[in-house]
C-alpha positions as a Markdown table, in Angstrom:
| # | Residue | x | y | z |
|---|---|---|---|---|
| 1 | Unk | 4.3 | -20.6 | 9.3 |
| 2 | Unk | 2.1 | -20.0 | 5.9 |
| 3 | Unk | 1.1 | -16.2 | 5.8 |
| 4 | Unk | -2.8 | -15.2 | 5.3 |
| 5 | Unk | -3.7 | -15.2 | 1.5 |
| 6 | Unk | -5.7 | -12.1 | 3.0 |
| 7 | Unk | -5.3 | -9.2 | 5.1 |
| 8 | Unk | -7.1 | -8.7 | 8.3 |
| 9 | Unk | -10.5 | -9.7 | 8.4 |
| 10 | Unk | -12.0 | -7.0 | 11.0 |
| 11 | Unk | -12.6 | -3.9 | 9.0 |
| 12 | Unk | -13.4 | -0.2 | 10.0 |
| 13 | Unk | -16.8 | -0.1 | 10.2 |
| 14 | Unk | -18.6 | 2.4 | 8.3 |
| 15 | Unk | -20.2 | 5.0 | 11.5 |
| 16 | Unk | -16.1 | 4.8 | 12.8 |
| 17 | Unk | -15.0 | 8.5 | 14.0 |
| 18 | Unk | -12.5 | 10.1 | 11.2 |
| 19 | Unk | -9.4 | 10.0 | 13.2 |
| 20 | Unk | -7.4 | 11.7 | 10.4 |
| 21 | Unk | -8.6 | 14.2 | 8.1 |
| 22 | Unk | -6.0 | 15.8 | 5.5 |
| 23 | Unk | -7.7 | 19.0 | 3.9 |
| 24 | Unk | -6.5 | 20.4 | 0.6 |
| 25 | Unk | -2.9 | 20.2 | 1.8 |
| 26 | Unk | -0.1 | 21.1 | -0.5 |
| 27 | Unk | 3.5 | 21.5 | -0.2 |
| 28 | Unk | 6.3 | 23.5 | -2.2 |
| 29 | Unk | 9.9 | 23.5 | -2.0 |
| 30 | Unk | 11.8 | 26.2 | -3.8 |
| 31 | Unk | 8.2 | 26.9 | -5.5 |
| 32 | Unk | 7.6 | 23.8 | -6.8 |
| 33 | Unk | 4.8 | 21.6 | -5.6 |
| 34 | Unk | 6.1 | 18.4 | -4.4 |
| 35 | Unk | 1.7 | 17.5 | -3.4 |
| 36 | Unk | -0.8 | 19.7 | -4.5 |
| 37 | Unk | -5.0 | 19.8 | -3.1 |
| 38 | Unk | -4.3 | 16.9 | -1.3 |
| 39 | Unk | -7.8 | 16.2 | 0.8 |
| 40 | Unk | -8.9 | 12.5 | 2.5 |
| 41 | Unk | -9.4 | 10.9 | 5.8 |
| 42 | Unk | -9.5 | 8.1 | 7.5 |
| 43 | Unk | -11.4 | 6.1 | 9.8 |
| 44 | Unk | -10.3 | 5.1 | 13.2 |
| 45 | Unk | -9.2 | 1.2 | 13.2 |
| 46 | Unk | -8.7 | 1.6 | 9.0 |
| 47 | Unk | -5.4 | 0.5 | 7.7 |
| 48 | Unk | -4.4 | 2.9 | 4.5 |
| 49 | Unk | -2.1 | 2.1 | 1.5 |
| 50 | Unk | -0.3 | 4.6 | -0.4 |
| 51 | Unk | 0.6 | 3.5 | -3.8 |
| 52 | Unk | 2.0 | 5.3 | -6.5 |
| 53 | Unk | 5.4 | 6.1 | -8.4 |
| 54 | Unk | 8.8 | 7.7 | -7.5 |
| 55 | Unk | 8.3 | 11.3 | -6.9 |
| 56 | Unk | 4.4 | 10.7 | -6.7 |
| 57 | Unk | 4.4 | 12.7 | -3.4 |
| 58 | Unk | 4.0 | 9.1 | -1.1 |
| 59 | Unk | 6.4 | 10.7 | 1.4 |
| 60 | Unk | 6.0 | 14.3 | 1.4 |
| 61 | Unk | 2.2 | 13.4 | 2.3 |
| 62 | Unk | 3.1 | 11.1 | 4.9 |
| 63 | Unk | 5.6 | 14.0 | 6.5 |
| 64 | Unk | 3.2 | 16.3 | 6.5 |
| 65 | Unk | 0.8 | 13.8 | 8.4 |
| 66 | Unk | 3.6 | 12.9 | 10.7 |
| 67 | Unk | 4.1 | 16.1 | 12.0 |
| 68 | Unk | 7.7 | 16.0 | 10.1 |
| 69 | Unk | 7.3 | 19.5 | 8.4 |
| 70 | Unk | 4.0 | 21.3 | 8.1 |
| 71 | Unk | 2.3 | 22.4 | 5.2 |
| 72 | Unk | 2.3 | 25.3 | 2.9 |
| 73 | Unk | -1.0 | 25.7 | 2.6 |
| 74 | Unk | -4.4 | 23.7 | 3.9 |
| 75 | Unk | -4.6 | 21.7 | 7.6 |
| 76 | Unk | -4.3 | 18.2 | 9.1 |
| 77 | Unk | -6.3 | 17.5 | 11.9 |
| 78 | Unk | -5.9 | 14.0 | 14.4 |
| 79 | Unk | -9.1 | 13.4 | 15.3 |
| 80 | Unk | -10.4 | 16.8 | 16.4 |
| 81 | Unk | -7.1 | 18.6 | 16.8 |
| 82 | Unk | -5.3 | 20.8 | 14.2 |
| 83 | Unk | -1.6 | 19.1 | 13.9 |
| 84 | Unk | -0.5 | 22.3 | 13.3 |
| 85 | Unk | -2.2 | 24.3 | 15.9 |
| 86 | Unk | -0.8 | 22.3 | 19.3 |
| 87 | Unk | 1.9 | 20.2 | 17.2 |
| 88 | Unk | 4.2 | 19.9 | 20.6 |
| 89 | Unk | 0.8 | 18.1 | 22.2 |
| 90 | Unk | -0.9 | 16.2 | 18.9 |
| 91 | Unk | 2.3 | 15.1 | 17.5 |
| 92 | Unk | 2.3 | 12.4 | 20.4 |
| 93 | Unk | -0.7 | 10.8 | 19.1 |
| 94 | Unk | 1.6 | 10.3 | 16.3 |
| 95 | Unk | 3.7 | 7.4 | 15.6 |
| 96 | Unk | 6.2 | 7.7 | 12.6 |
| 97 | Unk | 8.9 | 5.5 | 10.9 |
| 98 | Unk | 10.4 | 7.1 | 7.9 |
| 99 | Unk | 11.7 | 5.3 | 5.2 |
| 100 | Unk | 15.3 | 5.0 | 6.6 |
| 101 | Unk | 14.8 | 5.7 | 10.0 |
| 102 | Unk | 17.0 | 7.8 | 12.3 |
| 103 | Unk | 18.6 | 5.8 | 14.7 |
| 104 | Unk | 22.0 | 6.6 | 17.0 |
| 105 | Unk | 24.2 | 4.1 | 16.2 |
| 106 | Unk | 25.9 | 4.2 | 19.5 |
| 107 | Unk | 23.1 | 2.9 | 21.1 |
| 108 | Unk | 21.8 | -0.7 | 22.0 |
| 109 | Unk | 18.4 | -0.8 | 21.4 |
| 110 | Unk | 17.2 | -1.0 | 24.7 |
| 111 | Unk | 19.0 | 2.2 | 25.1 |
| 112 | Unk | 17.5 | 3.7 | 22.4 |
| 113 | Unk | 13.9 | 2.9 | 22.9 |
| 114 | Unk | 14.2 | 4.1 | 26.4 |
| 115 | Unk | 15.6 | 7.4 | 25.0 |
| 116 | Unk | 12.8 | 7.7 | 22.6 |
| 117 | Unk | 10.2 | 6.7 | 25.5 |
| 118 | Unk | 11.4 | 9.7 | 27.4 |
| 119 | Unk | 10.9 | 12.4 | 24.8 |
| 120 | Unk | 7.5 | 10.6 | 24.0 |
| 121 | Unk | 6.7 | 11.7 | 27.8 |
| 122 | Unk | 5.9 | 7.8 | 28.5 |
| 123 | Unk | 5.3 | 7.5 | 32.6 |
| 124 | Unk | 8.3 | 6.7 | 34.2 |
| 125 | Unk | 5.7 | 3.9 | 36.3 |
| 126 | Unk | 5.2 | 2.6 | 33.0 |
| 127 | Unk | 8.5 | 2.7 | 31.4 |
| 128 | Unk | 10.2 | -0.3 | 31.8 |
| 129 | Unk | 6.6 | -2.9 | 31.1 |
| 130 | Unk | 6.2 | -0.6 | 27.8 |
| 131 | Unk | 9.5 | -1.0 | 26.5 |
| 132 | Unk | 9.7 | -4.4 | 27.0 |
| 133 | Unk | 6.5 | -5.1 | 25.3 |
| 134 | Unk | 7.8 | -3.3 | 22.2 |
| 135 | Unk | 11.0 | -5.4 | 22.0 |
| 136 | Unk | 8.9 | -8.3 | 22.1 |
| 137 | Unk | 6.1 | -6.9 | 19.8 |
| 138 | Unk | 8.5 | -6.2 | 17.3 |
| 139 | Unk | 10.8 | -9.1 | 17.6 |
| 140 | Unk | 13.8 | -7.9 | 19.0 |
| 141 | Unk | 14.8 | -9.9 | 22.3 |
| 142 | Unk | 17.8 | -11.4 | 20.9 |
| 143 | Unk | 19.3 | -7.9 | 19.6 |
| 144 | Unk | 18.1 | -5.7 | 22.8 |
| 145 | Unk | 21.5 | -5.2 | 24.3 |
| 146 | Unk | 23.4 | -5.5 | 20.8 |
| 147 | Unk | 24.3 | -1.7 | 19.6 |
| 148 | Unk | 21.9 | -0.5 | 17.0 |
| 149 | Unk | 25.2 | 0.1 | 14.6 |
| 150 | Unk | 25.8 | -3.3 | 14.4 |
| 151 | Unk | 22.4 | -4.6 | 13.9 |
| 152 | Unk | 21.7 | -5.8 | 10.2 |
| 153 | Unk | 19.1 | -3.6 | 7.9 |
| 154 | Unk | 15.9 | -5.7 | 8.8 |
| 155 | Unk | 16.6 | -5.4 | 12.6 |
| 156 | Unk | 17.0 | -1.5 | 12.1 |
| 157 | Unk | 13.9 | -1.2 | 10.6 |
| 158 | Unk | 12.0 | -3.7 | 13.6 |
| 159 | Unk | 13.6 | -0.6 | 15.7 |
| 160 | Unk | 12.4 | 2.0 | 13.6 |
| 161 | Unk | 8.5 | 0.5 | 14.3 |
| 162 | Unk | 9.1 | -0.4 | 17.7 |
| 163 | Unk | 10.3 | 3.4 | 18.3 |
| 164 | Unk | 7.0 | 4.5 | 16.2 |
| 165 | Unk | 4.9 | 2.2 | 18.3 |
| 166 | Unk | 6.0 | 3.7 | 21.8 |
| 167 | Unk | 3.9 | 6.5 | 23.5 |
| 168 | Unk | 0.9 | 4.5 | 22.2 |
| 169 | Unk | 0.1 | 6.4 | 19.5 |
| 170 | Unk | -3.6 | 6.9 | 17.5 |
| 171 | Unk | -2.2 | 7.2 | 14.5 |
| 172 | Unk | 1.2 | 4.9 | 12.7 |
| 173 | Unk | 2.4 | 6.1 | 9.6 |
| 174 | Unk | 5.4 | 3.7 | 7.9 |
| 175 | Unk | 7.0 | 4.5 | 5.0 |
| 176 | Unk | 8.1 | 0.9 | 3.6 |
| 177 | Unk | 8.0 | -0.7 | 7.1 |
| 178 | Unk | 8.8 | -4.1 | 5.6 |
| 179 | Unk | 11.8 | -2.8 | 3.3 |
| 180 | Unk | 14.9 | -4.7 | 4.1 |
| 181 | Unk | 13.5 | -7.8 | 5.9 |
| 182 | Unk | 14.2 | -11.0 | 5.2 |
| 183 | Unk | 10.8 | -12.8 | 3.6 |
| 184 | Unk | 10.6 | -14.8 | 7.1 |
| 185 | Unk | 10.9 | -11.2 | 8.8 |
| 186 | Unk | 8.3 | -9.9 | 6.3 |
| 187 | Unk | 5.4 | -12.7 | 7.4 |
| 188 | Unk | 6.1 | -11.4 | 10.7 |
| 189 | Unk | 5.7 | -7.8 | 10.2 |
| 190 | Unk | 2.6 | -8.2 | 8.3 |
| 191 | Unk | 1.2 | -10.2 | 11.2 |
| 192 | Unk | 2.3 | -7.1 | 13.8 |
| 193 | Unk | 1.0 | -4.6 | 10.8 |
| 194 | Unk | -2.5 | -6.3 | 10.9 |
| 195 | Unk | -2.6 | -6.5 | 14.8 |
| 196 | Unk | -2.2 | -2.8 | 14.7 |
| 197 | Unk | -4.7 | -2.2 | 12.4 |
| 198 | Unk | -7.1 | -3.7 | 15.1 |
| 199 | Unk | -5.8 | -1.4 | 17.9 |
| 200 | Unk | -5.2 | 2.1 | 15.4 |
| 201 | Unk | -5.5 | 3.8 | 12.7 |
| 202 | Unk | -2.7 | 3.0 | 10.1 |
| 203 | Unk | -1.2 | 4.4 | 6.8 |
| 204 | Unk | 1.1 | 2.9 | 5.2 |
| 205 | Unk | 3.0 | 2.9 | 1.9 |
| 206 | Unk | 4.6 | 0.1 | 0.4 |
| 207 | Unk | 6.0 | -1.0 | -3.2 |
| 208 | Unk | 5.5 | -4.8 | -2.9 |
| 209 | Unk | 1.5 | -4.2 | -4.2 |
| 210 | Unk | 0.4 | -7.7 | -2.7 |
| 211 | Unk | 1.5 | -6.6 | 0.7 |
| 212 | Unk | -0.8 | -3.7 | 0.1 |
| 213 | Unk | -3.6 | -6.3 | -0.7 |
| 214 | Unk | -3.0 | -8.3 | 2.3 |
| 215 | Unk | -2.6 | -5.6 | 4.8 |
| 216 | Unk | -4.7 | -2.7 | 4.0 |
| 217 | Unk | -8.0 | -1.6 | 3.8 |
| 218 | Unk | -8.3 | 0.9 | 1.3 |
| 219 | Unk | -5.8 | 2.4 | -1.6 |
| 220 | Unk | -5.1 | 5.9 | -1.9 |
| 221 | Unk | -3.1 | 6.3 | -5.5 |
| 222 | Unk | -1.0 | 9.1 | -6.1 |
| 223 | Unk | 0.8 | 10.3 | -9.1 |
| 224 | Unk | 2.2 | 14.0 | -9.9 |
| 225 | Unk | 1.7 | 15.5 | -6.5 |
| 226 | Unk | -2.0 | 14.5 | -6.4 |
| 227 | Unk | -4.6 | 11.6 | -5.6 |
| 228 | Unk | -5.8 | 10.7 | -8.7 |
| 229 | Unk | -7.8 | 7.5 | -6.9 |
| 230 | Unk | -8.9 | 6.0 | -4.1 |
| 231 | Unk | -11.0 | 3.0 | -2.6 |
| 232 | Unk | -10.8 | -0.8 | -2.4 |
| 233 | Unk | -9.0 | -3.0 | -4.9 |
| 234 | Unk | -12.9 | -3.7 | -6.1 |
| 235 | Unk | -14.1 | -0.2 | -6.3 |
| 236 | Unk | -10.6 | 1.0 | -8.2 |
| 237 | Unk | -10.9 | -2.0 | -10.8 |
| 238 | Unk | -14.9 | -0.6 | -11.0 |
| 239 | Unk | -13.9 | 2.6 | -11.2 |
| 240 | Unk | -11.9 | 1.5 | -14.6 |
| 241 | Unk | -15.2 | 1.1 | -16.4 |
| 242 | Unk | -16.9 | -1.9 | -18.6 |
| 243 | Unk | -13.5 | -4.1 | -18.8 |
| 244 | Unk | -12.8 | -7.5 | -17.9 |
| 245 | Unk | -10.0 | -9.7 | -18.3 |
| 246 | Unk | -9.9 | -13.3 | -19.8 |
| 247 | Unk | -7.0 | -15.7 | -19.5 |
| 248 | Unk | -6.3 | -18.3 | -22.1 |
| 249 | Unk | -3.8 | -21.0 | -22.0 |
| 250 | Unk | -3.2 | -22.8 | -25.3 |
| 251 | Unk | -0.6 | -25.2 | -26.8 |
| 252 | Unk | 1.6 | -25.5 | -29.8 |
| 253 | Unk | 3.4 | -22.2 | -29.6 |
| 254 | Unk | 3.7 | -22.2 | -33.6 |
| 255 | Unk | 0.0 | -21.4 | -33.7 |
| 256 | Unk | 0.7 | -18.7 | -31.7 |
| 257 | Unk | 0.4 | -16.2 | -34.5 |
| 258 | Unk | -2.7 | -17.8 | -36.0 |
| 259 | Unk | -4.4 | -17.7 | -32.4 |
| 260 | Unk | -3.8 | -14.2 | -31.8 |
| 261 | Unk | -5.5 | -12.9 | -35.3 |
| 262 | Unk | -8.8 | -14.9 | -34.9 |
| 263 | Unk | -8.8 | -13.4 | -31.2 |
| 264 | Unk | -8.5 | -10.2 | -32.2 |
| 265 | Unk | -10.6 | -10.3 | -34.8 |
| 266 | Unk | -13.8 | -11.3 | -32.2 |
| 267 | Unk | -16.1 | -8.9 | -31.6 |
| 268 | Unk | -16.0 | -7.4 | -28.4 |
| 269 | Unk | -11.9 | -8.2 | -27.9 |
| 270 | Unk | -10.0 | -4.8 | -27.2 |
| 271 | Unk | -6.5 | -6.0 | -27.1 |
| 272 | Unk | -5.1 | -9.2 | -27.1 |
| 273 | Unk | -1.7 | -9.7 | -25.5 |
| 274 | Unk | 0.7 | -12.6 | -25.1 |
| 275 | Unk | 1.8 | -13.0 | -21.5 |
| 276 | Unk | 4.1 | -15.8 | -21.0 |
| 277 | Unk | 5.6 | -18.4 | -23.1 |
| 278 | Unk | 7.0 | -21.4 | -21.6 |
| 279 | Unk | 8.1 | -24.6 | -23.8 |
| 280 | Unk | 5.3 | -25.0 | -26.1 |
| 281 | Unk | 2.8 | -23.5 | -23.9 |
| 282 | Unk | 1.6 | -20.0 | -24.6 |
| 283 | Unk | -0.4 | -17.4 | -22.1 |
| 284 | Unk | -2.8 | -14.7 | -23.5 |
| 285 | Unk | -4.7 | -12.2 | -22.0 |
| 286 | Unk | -8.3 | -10.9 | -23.8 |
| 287 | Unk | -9.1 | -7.7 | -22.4 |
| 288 | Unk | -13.1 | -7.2 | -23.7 |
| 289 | Unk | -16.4 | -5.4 | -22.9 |
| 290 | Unk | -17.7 | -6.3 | -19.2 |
| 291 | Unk | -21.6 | -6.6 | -20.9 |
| 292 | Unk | -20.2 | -9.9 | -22.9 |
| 293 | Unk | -19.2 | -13.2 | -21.5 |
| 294 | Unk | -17.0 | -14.6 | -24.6 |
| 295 | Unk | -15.7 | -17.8 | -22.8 |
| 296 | Unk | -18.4 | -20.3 | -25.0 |
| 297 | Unk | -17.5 | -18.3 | -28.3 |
| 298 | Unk | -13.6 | -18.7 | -27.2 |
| 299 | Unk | -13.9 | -22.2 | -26.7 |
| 300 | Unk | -16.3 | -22.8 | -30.1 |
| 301 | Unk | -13.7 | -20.9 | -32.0 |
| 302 | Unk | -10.5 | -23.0 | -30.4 |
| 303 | Unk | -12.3 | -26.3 | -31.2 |
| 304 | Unk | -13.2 | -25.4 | -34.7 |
| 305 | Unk | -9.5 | -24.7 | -35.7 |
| 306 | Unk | -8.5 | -27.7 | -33.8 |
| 307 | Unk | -5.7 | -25.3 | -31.4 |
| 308 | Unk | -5.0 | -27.0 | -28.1 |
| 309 | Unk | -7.1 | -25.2 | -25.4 |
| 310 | Unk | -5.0 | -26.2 | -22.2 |
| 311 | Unk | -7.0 | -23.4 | -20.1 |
| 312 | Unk | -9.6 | -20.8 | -20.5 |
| 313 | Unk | -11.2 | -18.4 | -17.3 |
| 314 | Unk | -11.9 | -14.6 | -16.5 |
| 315 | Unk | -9.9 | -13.2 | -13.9 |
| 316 | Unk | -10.1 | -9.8 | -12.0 |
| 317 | Unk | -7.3 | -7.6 | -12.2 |
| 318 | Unk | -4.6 | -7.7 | -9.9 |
| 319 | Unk | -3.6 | -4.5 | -7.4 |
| 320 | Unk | -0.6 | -4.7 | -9.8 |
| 321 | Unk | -3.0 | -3.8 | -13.1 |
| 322 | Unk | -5.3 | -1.7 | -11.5 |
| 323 | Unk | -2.5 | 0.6 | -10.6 |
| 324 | Unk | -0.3 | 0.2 | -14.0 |
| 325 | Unk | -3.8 | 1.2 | -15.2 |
| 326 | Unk | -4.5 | 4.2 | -13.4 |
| 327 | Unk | -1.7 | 5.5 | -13.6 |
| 328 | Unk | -1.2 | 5.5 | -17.4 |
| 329 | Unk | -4.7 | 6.6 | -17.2 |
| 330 | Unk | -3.4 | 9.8 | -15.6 |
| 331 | Unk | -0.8 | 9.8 | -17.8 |
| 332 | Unk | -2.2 | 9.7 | -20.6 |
| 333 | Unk | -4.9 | 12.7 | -20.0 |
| 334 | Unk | -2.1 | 15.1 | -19.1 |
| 335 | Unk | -3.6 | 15.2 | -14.8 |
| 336 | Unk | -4.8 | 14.2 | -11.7 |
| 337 | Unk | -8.6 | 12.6 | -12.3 |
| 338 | Unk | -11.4 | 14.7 | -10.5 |
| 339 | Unk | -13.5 | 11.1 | -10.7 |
| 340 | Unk | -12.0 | 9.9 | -7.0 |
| 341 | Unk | -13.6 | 6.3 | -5.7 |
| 342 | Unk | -15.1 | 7.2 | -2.4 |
């Protein structure tokens, strides 16, 4: 079956209650911040990415949400509950699957789910219909009575979401839910991932950036303990101001050098980069002012010097860009950016 080229279609719709709402949280260990000011929310029925380095502060966040360790200064609330006030009774409308999930190997699966249904409080009228419909939900009839020891890495992380998904919870948050699977396991996840996202609210973090694109909502971009951006793949490549990329596909690779000096030389043309060379094909990328369309004056200047123009068209920047952008954006001006997309 083809996977979506998109994610879901149904989005939260703007007047949706905040069902999460994280307010200048940080965390330290051993005095050092691992997240620092940390303040968003989200919408009920939105489906959040969390994008951002190693060491970013993707997971400490997503603990703190979870209920997993509390923070050391600022709240989260779960709709309009402090986490941190009743966490024995607002941790159950929390569903969490950490990264490498805790499972007891001695179990089967069925065995564990049950387990997990228990502590979860689920009604013992209920038990045995809710169970089942998270085996199936998460694709694990054939393994149910296998134990969870012997169970390969992508069918111990279908466990890990089924045991998130059981007590009904308002709120999921996955760390890498698809990490490990098989890319036929993957599609399917991604499929149950934008079901959910119907039913709950979702947060998510990932490191395969088109899964983000297909799957979420909104991006939330960390780097150094902080959000340094957030908002749809649209408003973060807005947010990177007056640039636009243009894609040129010429041949007769020995004319590469040549090509590249009149480009540069155009007004207009901020950097000009070779992307790909394959036989005597080569791929560049024009990065240039937004205000200017410089496809006619491309092709007129092509033409002229008789260069083979195989290809020439402006693309938007991929999730991949944006972020690579951001991100050395940060970088670059020593901190976190106070200019958020909202």
């Amino acid at each position: 079956m083809a996977e979506p080229a998109s994610k879901k279609t149904a989005v939260a719709e703007p007047e949706a209650p905040v069902m999460v709402r994280v307010e200048n949280v940080s965390k330290y260990f051993d005095g050092a911040p691992a997240i620092e000011g940390v303040s968003f929310e989200i919408r009920k029925g939105e489906v959040i990415g969390f994008l951002g380095p190693n060491g970013a502060g993707k997971t400490t966040t997503m603990r703190v949400l979870a209920g997993f360790f509390p923070p050391t200064e600022g709240k989260v609330w779960i709709g309009a509950e402090d986490l941190y006030a009743r966490p024995s009774r607002v941790k159950r409308r929390v569903g969490y699957m950490p990264e490498v999930a805790s499972l007891y190997q001695d179990m089967t699966v069925r065995e564990f789910l049950d387990f997990v249904a228990r502590v979860k409080s689920v009604r013992r009228t209920e038990l045995k219909n809710h169970i089942e419909d998270k085996i199936s939900r998460c694709g694990l009839r054939e393994v149910r009575g296998r134990l969870i020891g012997q169970l390969s890495r992508g069918y111990r992380q279908r466990v890990g979401l089924a045991q998130a998904l059981l007590g009904e919870p308002d709120v999921l948050v996955l760390d890498e839910p698809t990490n490990g699977l098989d890319p036929k396991q993957i599609i399917e996840i991604r499929s149950l991932l934008r079901e959910l996202g119907r039913e709950r609210t979702l947060v998510l973090s990932t490191h395969i950036l088109p899964e983000v694109q297909m799957v979420c909502d909104r991006v939330l971009i960390m780097n150094k303990g902080h959000i340094v951006a957030s908002g749809t793949a649209e408003e973060l490549e807005a947010s990177l101001k007056n640039r636009q990329e243009i894609f040129i596909s010429m041949g007769d690779r020995h004319r590469k050098e040549e090509a590249l000096g009149l480009l540069g030389r155009l007004p207009g043309v901020e950097k000009v980069a070779v992307v790909q060379e394959r036989n005597d094909q080569v791929a560049i990328a024009l990065t240039v002012s937004q205000e200017q369309d410089l496809r006619p004056t491309l092709t007129r200047l092509f033409v002229r010097h008789q260069i083979p123009l195989l290809e020439i068209r402006s693309g938007r920047l991929s999730l991949e860009e944006i972020f690579m952008k951001i991100v050395v954006r940060e970088a670059g001006a020593g901190g976190p950016s106070e200019d958020h997309v909202t």
